[in-house]
C-alpha positions in Angstrom: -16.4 -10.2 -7.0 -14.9 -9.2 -10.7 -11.1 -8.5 -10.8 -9.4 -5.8 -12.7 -8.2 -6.8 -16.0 -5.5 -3.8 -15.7 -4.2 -2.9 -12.3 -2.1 -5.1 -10.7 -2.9 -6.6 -7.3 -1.4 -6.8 -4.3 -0.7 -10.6 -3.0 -0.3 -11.6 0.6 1.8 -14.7 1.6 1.6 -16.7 4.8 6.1 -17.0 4.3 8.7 -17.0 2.0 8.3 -20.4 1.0 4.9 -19.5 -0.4 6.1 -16.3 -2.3 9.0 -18.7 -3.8 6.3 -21.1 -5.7 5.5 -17.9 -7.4 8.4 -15.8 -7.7 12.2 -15.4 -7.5 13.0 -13.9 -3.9 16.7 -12.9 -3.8 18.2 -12.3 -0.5 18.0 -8.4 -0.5 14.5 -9.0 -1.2 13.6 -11.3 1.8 15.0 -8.7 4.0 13.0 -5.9 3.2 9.7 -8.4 3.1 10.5 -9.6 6.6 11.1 -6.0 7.6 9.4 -3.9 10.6 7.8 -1.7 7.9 6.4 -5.1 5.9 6.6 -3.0 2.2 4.8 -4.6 -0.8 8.1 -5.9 -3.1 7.6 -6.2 -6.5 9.3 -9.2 -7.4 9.9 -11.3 -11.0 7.0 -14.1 -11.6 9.1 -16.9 -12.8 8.5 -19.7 -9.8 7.3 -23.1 -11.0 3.0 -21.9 -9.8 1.2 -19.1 -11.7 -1.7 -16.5 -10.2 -4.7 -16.6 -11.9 -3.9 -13.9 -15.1 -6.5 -11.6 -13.9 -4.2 -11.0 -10.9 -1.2 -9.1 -12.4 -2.4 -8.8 -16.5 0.8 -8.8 -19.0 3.0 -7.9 -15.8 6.2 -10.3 -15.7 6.4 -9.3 -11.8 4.4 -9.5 -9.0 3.7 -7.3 -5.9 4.5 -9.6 -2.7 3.9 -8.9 0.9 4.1 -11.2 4.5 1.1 -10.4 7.0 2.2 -7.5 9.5 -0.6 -7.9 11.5 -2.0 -10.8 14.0 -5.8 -10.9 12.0 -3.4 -11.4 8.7 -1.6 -14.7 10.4 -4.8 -15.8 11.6 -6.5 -15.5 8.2 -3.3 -17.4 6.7 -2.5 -19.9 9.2 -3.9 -22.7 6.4 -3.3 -21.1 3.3 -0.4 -22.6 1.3 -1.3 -20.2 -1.6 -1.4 -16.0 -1.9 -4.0 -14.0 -1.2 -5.4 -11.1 -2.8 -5.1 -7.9 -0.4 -6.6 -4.8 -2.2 -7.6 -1.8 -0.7 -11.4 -1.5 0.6 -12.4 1.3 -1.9 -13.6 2.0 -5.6 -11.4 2.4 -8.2 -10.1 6.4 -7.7 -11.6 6.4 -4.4 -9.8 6.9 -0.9 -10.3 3.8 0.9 -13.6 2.9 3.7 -12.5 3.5 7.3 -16.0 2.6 9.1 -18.0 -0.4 8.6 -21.2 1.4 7.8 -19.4 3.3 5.2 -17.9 0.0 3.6 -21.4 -1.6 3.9 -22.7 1.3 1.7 -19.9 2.0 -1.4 -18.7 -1.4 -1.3 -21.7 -3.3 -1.2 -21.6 -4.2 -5.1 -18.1 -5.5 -5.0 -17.7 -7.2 -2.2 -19.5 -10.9 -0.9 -18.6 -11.5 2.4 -17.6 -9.0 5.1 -15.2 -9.4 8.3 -15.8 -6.3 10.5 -14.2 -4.9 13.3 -14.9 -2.7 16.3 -11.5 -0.8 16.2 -11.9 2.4 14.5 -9.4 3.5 11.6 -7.9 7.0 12.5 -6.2 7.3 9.4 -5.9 6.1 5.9 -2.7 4.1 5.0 -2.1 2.4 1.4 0.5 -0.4 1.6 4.7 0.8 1.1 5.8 -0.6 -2.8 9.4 -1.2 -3.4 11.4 -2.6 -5.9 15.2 -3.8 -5.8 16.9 -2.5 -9.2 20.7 -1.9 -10.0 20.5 1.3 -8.4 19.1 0.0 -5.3 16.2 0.2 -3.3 13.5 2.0 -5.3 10.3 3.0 -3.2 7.8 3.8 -5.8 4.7 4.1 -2.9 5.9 5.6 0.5 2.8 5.1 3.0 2.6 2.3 5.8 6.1 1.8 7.7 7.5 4.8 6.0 5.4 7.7 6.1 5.0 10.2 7.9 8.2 9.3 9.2 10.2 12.2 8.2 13.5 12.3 5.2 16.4 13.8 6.7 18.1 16.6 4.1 21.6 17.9 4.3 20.5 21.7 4.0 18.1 23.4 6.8 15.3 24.2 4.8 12.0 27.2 4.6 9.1 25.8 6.5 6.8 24.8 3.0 4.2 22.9 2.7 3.6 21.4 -0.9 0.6 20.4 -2.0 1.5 17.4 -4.8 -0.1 17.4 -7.8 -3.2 16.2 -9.4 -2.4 12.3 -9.6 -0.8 10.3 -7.4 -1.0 12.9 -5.1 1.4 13.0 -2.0 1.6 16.0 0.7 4.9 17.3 1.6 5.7 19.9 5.2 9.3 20.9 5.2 10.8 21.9 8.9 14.4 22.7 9.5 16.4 19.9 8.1 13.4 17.7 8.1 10.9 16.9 5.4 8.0 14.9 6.8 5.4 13.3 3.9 1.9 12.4 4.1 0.9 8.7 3.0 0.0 8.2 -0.9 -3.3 9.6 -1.0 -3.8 8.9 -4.8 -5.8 10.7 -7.6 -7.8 14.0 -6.7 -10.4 12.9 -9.1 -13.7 13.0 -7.2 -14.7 15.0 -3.9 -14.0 12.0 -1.4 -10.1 12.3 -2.2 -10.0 16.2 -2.0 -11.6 15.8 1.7 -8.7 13.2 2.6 -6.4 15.8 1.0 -7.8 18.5 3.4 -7.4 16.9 6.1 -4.1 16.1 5.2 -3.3 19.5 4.9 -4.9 20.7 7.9 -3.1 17.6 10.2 0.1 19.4 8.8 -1.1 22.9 9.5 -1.6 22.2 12.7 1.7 20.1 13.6 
């Protein structure tokens, strides 16, 4: 499998002690790693080990997650190192949800497979955040956070808002409430404007 020699990617520790021989992990940051919604934190690569440069090129931070799921421990039970956790799609493309489908589109990427029998209802990228000296910044809202709903101050029109072309996010406003559809990413090719539809329809119908 080639890595990307421009986007970043994702790493998944087995604990803190393993992010910390690749990164500075301040207290703030622990506490939103170990959190029920598990976020990706970007976090400054200065520990005493390095990642492979093809992992995060010319970036001086690195995107950090603990496994939030029982097949994730499992996997990292005897791994004292990170490892890569990138979405099972193309580049542009929204990701596979069945195994027939990932056998077909991924089939020049990827070596080995690990399939399951429990279908994927919906797609969900991982939550990104970032502790700056304004706070918390979440630069991705999608598993932990949406569509759990952003309370406003002001009751509000019922809108729905259809993002824009790139990086594309769907917004429903209801009362006092504004619920947000996962990141659903670039509406570049006909496979992310079907995941958009039906993102649009799921909140048409709510």
């Amino acid at each position: 499998m080639t890595l990307s020699k421009v986007t970043p990617f994702a790493l998944m520790a087995r604990d803190l002690a393993v992010i910390q021989s690749y990164a500075r992990c301040e207290a703030d940051e622990q506490e939103w790693l170990e959190s029920a919604a598990a976020p990706l934190v970007l976090l400054d690569a200065d520990g005493p080990e390095r990642v492979a440069p093809e992992v995060a090129p010319g970036q001086s931070t690195l995107g950090f997650m603990l496994p939030y799921s029982p097949l994730h421990r499992l996997l990292l039970a005897d791994w004292d190192r990170p490892l890569v956790m990138t979405s099972g799609n193309l580049s542009d493309e929204p990701q596979c949800t069945a195994n027939d489908e990932a056998g077909e589109r991924l089939a020049q990427i990827a070596d080995l497979w690990l399939a399951h029998d429990r279908e994927i209802v919906n797609r969900v990228d991982d939550s990104v955040l970032r502790i700056a000296s304004g706070g918390v910044q979440l630069t991705r809202r999608a598993r932990g956070y949406a569509p759990l709903s952003i309370r406003v101050k002001r009751l509000l029109p019922t809108v729905l808002a259809l993002g824009g072309h790139l990086k594309n996010t769907v917004a429903l406003s209801v009362g006092r409430e504004v619920i947000l559809t996962p990141h659903i990413g670039d509406l570049d090719n006909t496979l992310s404007v079907d995941v958009h539809r039906r993102a649009v329809d799921d909140f048409v119908s709510f």
